[in-house]
N, CA and C atoms as an extended XYZ file, in Angstrom:
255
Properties=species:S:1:pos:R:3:atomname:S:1:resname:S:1:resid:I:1 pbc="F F F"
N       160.985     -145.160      149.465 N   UNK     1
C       161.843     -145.482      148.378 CA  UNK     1
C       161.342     -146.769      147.706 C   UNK     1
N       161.056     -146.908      146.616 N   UNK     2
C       160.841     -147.735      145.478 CA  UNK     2
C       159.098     -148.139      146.053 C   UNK     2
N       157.926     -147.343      147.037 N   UNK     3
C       157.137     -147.901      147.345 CA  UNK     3
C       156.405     -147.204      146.828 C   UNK     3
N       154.745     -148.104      146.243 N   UNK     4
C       153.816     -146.777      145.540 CA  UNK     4
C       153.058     -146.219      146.983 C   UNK     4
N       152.921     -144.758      146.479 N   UNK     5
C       151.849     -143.999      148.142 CA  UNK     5
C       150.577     -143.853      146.984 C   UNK     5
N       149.919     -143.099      147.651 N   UNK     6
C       148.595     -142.570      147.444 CA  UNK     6
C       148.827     -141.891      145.954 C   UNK     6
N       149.676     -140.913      145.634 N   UNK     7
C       149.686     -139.877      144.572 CA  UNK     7
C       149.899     -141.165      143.348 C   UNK     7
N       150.796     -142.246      143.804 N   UNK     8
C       151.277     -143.037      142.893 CA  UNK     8
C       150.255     -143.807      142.035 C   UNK     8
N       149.202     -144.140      142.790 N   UNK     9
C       148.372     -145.465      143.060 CA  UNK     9
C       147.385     -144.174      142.004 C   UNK     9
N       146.907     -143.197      142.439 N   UNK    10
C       145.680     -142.339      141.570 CA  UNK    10
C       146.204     -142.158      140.202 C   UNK    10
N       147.413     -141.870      139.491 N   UNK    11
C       147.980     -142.019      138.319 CA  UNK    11
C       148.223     -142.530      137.531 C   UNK    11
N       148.010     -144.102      138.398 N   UNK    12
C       148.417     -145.425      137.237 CA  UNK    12
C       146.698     -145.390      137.227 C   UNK    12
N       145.932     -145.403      138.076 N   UNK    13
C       144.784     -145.732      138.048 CA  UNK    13
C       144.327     -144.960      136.734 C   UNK    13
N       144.479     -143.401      136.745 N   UNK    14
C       143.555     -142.548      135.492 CA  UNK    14
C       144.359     -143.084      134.133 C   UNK    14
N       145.974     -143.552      134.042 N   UNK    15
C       146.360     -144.358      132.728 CA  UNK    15
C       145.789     -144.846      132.452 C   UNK    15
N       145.621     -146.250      133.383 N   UNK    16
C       144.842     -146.894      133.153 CA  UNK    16
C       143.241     -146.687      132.390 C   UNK    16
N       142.807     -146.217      133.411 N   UNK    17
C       141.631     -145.552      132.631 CA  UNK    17
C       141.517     -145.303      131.567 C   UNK    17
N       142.415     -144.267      130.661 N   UNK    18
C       143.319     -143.699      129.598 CA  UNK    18
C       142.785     -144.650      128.724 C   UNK    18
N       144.036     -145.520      129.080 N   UNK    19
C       144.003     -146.483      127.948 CA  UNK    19
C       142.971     -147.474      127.643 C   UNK    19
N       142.184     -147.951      128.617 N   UNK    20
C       141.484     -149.247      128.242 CA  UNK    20
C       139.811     -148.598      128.546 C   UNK    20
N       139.674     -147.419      129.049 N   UNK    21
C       138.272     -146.844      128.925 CA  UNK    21
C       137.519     -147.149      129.870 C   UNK    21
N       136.602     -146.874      130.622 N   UNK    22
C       135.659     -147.567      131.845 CA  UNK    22
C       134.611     -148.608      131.168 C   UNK    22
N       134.505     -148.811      130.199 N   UNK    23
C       133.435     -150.050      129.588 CA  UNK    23
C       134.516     -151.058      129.452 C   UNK    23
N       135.503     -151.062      129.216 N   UNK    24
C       136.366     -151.864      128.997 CA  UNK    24
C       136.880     -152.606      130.617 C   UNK    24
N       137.277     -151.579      131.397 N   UNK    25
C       137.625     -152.221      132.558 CA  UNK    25
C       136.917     -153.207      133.272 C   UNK    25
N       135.238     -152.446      133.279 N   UNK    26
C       134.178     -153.170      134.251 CA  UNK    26
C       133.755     -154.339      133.232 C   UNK    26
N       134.383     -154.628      131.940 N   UNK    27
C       133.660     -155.851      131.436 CA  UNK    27
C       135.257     -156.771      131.821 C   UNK    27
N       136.534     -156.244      131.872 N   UNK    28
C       137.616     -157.175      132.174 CA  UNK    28
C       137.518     -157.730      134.045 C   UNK    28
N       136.757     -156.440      134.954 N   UNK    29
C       136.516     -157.030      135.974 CA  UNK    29
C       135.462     -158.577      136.545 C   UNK    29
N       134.466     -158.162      135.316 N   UNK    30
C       133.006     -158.825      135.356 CA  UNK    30
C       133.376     -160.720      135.029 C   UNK    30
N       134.517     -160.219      134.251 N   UNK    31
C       135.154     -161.685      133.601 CA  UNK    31
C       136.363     -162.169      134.737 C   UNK    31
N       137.087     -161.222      135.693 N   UNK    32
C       137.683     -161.781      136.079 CA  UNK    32
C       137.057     -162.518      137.488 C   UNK    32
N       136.061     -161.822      137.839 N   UNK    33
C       134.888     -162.362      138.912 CA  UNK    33
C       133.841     -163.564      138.503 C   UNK    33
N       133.678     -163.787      137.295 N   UNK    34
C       133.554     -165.159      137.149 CA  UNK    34
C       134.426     -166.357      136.835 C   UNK    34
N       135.741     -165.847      136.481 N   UNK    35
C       136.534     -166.821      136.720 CA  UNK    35
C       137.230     -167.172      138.274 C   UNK    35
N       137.141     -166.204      139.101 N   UNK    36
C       136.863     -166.574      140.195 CA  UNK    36
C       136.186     -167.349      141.041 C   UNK    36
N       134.805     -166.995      140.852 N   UNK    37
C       133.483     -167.993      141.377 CA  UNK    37
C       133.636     -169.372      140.136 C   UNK    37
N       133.994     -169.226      139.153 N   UNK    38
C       133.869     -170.571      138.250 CA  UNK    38
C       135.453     -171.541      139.272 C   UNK    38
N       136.203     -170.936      139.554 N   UNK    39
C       137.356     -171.394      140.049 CA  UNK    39
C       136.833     -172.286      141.673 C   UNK    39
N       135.958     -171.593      141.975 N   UNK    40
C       135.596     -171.907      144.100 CA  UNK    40
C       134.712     -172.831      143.374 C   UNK    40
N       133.472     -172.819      142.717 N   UNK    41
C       133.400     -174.005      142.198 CA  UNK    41
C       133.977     -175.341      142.322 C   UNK    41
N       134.589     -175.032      141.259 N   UNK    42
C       135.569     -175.953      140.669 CA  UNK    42
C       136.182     -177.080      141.781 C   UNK    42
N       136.640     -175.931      142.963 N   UNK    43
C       137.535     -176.732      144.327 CA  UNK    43
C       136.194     -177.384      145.011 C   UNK    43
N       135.069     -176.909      145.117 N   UNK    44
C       133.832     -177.475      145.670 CA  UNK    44
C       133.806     -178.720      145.214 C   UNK    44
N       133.653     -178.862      144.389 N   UNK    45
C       132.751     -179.847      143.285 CA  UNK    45
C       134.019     -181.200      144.022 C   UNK    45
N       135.455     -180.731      143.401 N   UNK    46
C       136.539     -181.662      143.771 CA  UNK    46
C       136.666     -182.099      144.931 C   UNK    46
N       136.341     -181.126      146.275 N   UNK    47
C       136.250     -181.712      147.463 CA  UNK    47
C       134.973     -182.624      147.525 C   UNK    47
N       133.975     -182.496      147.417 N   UNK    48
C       132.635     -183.316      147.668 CA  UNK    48
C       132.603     -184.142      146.055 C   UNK    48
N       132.760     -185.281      145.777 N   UNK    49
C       132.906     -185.379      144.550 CA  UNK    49
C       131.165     -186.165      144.675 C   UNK    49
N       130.557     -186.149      143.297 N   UNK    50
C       129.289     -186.574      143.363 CA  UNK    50
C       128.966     -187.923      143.735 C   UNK    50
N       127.977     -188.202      144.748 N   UNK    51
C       127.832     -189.831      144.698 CA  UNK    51
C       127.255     -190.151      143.569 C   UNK    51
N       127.775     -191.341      143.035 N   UNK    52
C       126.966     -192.242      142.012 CA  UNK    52
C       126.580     -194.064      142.239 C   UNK    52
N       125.711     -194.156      142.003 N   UNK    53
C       125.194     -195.145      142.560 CA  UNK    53
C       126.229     -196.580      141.295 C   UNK    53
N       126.997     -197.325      141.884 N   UNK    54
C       127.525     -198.126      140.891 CA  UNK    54
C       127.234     -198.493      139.714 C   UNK    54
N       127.279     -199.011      138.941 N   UNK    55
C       127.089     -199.621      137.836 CA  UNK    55
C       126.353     -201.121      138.372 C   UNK    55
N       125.174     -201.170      137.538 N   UNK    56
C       124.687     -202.521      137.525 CA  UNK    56
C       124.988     -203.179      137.047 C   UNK    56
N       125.465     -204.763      137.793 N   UNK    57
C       126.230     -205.617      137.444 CA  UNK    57
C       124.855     -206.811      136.577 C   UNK    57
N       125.808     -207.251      135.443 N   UNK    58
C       125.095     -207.965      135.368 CA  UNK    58
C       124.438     -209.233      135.524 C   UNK    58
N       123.212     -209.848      135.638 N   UNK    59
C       123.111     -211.308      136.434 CA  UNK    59
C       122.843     -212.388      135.386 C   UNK    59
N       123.527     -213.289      135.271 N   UNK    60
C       123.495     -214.603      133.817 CA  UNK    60
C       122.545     -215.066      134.625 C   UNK    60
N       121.087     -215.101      134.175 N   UNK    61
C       120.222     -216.625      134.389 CA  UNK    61
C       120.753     -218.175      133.866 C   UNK    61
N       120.510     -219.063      134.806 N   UNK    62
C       121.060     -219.898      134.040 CA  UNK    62
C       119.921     -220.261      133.070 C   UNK    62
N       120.309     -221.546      132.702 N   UNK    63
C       118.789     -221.837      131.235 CA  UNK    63
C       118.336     -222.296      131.662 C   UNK    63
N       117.341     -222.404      131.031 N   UNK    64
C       115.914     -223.199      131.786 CA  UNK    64
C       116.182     -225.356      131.747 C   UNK    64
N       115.672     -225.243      133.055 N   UNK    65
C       116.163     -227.126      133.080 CA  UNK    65
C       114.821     -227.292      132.396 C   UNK    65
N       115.376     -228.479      131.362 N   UNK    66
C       113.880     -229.030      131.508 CA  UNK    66
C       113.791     -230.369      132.064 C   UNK    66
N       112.489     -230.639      132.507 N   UNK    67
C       112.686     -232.392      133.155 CA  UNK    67
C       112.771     -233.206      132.534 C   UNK    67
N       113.056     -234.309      132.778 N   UNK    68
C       113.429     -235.565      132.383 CA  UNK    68
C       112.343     -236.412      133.249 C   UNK    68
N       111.783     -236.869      132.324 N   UNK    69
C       111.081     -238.296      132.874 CA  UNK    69
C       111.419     -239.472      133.262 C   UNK    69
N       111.144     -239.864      134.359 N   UNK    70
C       111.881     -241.074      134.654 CA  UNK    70
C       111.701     -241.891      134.091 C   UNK    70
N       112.951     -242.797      133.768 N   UNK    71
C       113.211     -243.868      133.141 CA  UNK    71
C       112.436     -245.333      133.987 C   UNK    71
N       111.608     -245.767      132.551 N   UNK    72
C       111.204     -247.235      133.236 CA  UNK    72
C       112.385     -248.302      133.474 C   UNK    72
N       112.832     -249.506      134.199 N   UNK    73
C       113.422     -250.190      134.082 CA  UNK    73
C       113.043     -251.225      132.894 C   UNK    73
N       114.151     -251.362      132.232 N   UNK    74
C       113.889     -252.537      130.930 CA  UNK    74
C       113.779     -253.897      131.392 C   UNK    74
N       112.985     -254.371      130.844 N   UNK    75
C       112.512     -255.840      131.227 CA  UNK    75
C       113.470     -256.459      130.194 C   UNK    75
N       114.000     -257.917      130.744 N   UNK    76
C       114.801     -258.725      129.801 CA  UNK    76
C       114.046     -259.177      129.233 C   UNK    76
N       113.926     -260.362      128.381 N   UNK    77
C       113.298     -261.087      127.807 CA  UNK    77
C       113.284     -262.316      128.526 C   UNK    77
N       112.626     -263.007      128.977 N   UNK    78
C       112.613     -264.110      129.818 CA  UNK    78
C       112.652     -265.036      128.585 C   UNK    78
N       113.957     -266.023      128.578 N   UNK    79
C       114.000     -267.280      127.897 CA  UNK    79
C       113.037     -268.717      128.478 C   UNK    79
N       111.771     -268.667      128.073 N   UNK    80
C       110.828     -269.598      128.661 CA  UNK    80
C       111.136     -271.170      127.930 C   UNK    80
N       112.065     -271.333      127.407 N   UNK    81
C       112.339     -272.602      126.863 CA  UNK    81
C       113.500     -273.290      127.045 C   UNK    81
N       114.719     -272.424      127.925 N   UNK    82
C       115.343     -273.384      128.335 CA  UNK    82
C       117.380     -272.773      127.758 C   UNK    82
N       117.675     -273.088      128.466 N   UNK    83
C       119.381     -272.932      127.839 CA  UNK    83
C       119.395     -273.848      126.977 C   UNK    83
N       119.522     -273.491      125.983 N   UNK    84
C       120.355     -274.195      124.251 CA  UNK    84
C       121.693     -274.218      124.329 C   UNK    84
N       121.496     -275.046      123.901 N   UNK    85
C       123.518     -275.948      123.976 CA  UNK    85
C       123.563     -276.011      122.280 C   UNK    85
């Protein structure tokens, strides 16, 4: 009661047929078998996700020092004549 058997299952099948033609079926199967395998894919890819090697960071050189020469010490002027009043 209300279950398909064998006689049921061969009848819808030749409608079927009927209506949508055997070039028609095996190209709606052909498509639904790659959306299948495009689908297991899909969960592949998401479980193992790709390594990628980070992003290169970037490094600031600092600027170039330049040297400095050492400083002579300044000589005073030696007052050779004496404190002026």
């Amino acid at each position: 009661m209300g279950g398909l058997s064998l006689p049921h299952l061969i009848i819808l099948a030749l409608v079927v047929l009927i209506l949508f033609g055997r070039g028609r079926i095996s190209e709606m199967m052909g498509d639904f078998g790659k959306g299948i395998k495009s689908f297991k894919q899909g969960m592949n890819e998401e479980a193992n996700p790709p390594v990628t090697p980070p992003p290169a960071q970037i490094q600031q050189t600092p600027p170039p020092v330049t040297p400095v020469a050492p400083q002579q010490p300044v000589q005073q002027p030696t007052d050779q004549q004496g404190p002026q009043a």
